[in-house]
N, C-alpha and C positions, 0 to 999 in steps of 0.2 A: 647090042641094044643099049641106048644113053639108060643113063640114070642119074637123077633129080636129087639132091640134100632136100630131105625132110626134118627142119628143125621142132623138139619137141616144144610142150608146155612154157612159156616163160623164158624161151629163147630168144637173142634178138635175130631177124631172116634175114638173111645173105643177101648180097646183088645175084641176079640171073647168072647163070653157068659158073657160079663158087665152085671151085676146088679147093679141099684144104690141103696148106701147104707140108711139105714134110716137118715133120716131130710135132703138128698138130694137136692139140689136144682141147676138150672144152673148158671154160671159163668157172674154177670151181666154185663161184658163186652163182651158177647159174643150177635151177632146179632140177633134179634128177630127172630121168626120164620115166616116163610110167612103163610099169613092166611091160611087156613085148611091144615097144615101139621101134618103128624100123628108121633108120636118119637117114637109108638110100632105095627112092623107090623110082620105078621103072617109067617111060612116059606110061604106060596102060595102066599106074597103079596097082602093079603085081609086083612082090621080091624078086627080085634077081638073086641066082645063083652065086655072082661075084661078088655080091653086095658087102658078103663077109671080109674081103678082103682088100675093099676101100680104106685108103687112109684114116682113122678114126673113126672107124665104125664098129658097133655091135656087130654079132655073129647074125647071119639073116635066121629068121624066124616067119613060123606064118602070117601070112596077114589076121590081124585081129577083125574082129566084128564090127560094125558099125556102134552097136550099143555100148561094146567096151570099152571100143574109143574114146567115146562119151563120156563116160565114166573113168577112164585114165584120166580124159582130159581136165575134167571138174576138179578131182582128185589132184591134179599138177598145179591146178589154177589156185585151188583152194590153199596149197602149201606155199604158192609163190608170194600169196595177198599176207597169209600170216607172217612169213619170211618179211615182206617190206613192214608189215603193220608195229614186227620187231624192233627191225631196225630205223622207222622210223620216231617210235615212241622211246627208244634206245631204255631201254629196261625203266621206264614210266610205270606207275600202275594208274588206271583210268580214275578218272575223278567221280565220284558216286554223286548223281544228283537230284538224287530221291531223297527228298526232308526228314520224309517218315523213316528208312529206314535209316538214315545217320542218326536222326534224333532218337532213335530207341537205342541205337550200336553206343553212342556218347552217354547217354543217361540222363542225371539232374544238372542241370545248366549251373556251374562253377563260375563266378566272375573272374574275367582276366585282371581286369585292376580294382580293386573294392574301392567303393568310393561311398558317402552319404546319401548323395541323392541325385536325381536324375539332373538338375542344374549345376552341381557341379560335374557331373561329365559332360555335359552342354562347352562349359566353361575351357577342360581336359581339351576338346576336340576341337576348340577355336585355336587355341594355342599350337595343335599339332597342325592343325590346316596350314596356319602362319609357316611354320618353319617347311612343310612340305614347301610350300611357295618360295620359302627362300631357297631351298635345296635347289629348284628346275632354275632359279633365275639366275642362280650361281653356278650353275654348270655341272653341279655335283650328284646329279640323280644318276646320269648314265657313266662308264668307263668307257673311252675311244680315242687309240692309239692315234696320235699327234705323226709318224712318220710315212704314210703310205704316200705315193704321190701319184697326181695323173697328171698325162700329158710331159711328164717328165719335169713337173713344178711341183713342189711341196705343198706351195699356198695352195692351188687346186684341190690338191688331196686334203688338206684340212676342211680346204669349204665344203666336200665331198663326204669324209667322216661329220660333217660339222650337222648337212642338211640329212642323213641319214640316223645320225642319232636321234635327230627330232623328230623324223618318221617313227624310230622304233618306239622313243617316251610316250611318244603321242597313242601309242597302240597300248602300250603295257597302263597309262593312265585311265587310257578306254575304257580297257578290262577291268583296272580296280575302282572305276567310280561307276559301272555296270554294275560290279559286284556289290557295292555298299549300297545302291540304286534299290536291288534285289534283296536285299537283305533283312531278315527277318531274326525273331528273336530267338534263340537256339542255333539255327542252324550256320553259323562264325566257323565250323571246324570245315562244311563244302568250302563255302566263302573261300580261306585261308589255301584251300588243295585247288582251286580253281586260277587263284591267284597267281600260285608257285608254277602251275604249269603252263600260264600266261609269259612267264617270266623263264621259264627254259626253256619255251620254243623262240623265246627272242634271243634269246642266249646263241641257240644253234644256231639262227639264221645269221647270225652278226659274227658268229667264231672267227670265219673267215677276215673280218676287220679286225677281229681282237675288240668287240664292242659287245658291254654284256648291262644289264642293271645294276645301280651299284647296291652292294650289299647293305648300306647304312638307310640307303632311298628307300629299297624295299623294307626293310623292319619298318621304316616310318610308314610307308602305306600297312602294313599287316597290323602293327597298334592301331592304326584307324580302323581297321574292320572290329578291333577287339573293343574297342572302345565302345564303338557306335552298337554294336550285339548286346555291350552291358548296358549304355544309354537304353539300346530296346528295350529292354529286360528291366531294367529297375522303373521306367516309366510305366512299364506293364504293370508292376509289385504296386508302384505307389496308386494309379488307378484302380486298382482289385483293393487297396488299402483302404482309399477314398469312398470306392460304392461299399464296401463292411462297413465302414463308421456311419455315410450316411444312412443306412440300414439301420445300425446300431442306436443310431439319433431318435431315428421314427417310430424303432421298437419302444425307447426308451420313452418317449413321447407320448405314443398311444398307451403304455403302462400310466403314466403319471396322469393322463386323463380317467383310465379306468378306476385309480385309484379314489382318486377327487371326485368322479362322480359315485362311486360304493359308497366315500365317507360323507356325501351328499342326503343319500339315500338314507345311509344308517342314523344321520343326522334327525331328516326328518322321520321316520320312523320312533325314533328314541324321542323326540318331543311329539309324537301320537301317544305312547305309551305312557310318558308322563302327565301330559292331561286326563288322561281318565283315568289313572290312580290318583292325582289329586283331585281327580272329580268325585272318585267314590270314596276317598280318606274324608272330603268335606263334610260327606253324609256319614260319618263315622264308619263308613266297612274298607274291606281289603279284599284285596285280589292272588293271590296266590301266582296263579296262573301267570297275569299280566307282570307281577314283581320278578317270575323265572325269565318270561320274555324280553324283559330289560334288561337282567343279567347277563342273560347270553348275546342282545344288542351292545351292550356297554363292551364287551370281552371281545365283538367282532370290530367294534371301533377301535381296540386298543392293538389287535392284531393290524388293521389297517395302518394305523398310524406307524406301525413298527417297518409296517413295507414300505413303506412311504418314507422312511427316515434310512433305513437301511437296502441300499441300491445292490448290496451282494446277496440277499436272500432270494428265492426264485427253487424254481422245480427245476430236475436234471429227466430227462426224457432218456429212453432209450428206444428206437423204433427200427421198424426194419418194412423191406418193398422188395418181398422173394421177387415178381412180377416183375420189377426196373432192374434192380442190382443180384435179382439170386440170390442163393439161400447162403447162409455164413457172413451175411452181410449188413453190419446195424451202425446208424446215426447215432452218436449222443451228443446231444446240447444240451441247451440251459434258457428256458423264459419265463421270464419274472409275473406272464398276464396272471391277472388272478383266476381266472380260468384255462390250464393250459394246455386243451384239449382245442383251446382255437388256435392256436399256435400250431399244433398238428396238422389243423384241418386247412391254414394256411401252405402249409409244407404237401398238405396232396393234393395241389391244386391242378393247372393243366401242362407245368413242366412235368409231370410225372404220369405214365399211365397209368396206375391203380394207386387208391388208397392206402396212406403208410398205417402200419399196424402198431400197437403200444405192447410191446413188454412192461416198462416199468413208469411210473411217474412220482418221484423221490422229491418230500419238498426238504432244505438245507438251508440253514442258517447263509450259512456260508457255502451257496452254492456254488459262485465263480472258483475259487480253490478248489474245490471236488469235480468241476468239469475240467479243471485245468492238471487235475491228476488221472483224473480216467484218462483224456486225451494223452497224457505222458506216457501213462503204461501203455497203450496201443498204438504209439506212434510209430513204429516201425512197423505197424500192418495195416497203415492208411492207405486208401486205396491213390487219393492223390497225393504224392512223395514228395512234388514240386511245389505243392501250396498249402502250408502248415495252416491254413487257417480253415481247412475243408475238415466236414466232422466224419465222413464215414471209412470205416474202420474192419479190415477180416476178422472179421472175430461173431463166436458162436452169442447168443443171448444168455445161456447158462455162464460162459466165459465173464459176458460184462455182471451179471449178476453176484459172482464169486468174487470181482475184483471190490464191487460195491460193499459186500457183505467186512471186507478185511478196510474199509475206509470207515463203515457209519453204522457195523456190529448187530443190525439188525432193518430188514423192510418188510413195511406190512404186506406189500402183494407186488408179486414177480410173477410173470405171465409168460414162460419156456417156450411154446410150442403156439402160435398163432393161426388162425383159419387161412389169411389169407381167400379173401372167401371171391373178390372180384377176378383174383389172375388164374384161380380153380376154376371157376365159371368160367371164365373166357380162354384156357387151355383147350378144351377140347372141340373150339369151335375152329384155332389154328390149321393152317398148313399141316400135313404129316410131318416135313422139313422142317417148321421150325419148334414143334414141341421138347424135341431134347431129350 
């Protein structure tokens, strides 16, 4: 009875009627065989007897099942893909190019070259453009050996090394002006791993020429990624700088209006008061009453004048929104309105879903110093780590109250434990899932 070579898994298959030759043996980078697979089977695909005793053969065994076959064979297949996936990535590790979880694995974004401000890295990056440009025109971006020859001519072989190096620039350039194309603020550390592996698969395919990227070209493109990340990045800072100040302007603004129209008011008011004491002093009497009420007008006037002259006085707020941010979780700022419960009521507007709640409302001479110290002491438990100018902070309301107490030695009312009274009501109307 003939019998057939049955090459396994990942094998390359013979010509028709292979025999293997004597001292035979298989190819040791070729995949193992899956347990019981037979290399010599019968035309009727049944073992033979003799099978064991073909050159280069296992010992015959039964035939396997159709399902285990299956299952060898995935199992072979599966090891031969990992085997090339190996050796083709030659001990690479894959490039991660999820933002989100590089940008949490990196942390707070560190500038690679610190610089003033986003036009002088404008300035940094025109300069590096230049010289990348002179690098490709000079010939110095890629390495490629000058002696190969085709056709048995030199000059061939150079034109040949010559129009392939510019193939492979042209690829590795792709890749990094995709990559800066793509690029966004934080995430320079994919960028940079995206890059390098751009530049080692050109490496492999060019080995055989002895043509690789030169290592000076490359830093120049990898500064340009680092560059343009910090460009991103400080344009981002000075935009978030620019809407705080204008913010800060209008805050500042609508205070100086509120003020001028209070010392408007208190004005006229204070010459109401005055006419009818000297209305009733003309008739010889007095007023008691009307002389306390001008006392205490003249005393709100001079409090006025004093906010009004002094731009660091203002209330320190401490607030908290169990409801948006959960519990252990409080705002502290600083606004100068003269009533700064609207300021509050600005702050729960429709970015927030429930109403932020007041533990404390502390007025201060010198309240920017005492917000600019609270926010010191809980600066390592701001909840945003990347933007010093964000005010909410982990820390308990007892917490900000104790640290208050050891700054300005005493406050008339500290309020611990708040209702919360919108995110109570609307708790128990939630999802089962998302009550918590």
């Amino acid at each position: 009875m003939s019998v057939v070579f049955n090459p396994p898994p990942g094998w390359p298959k013979p010509p028709p009627g292979w025999q293997p030759p004597a001292g035979w043996t298989p190819d040791p980078s070729w995949p193992e065989p899956p347990s019981g697979w037979q290399l010599w089977l019968s035309d009727d695909d049944t073992a033979t007897s003799d099978a064991a005793q073909a050159p280069g053969t296992a010992p015959a065994v039964e035939p396997v099942s159709s399902e285990s076959a299956r299952v060898a064979f995935l199992e072979a297949e599966n090891a031969g893909l990992r085997r090339a996936l190996a050796a083709a990535s030659d001990g690479e590790q894959p490039v991660e190019l999820d933002d989100a979880r590089v940008l949490q694995a990196v942390g707070i974004y560190r500038y690679h070259h610190p610089l003033e401000s986003a036009a002088a890295y404008k300035d940094r990056l025109e300069n590096l453009e230049a010289r990348i440009a002179d690098a490709i025109r000079e010939g110095r971006a890629i390495v490629k050996s000058d002696l190969f020859t085709l056709n048995n001519s030199l000059a061939q072989g150079r034109r040949m090394t010559a129009d392939l190096g510019k193939l492979m620039l042209r690829a590795y350039n792709a890749e990094a002006d995709n990559v800066i194309r793509s690029l966004r603020a934080g995430n320079v550390e994919t960028a940079k791993r995206r890059l390098e592996a751009s530049r080692t698969a050109i490496a492999r395919l060019g080995a055989l020429m002895e043509m690789h990227i030169d290592d000076a070209f490359h830093a120049l493109r990898v500064e340009e990624i680092e560059l343009t990340a910090d460009w991103l990045m400080k344009k981002q800072e000075e935009r978030e700088a620019a809407r705080e100040e204008r913010a800060r302007l209008r805050e500042e603004a609508r205070v100086q209006r509120e003020l001028e129209e209070e010392r408007a008011r208190l004005d006229k008011e204070r010459a109401h008061l005055t006419n009818a004491l000297d209305a009733l002093r003309a008739q010889g009497r007095d007023d008691a009453d009307l002389i306390q009420r001008l006392a205490a007008v003249d005393q709100a006037i001079e409090q006025n004048d004093y906010r009004a002259a002094n731009i660091r006085a203002g209330y320190i707020y401490v607030i908290s929104n169990e409801g948006a941010f959960g519990a252990g979780v409080v705002k502290i700022g600083l606004t100068r309105r003269l009533e700064p419960t609207d300021r509050i009521a600005e702050l729960s507007g429709a970015s927030v879903p429930f109403r932020f709640d007041v533990h404390a409302l502390f007025f201060s001479e010198d309240a920017v110093t005492l917000e600019n110290e609270l926010h010191k002491h809980f600066a390592s438990r701001a909840l945003n780590q990347a933007n010093p100018r964000k005010e909410f902070f982990f820390a308990t309301p007892a917490e900000v109250r104790d640290v208050l107490l050891q700054r300005v030695g005493n406050i008339l009312e500290f309020v611990e434990t708040v209702d919360a009274t919108e995110y109570r009501q609307s708790l128990g109307a939630w999802p089962a899932s998302r009550r918590g």
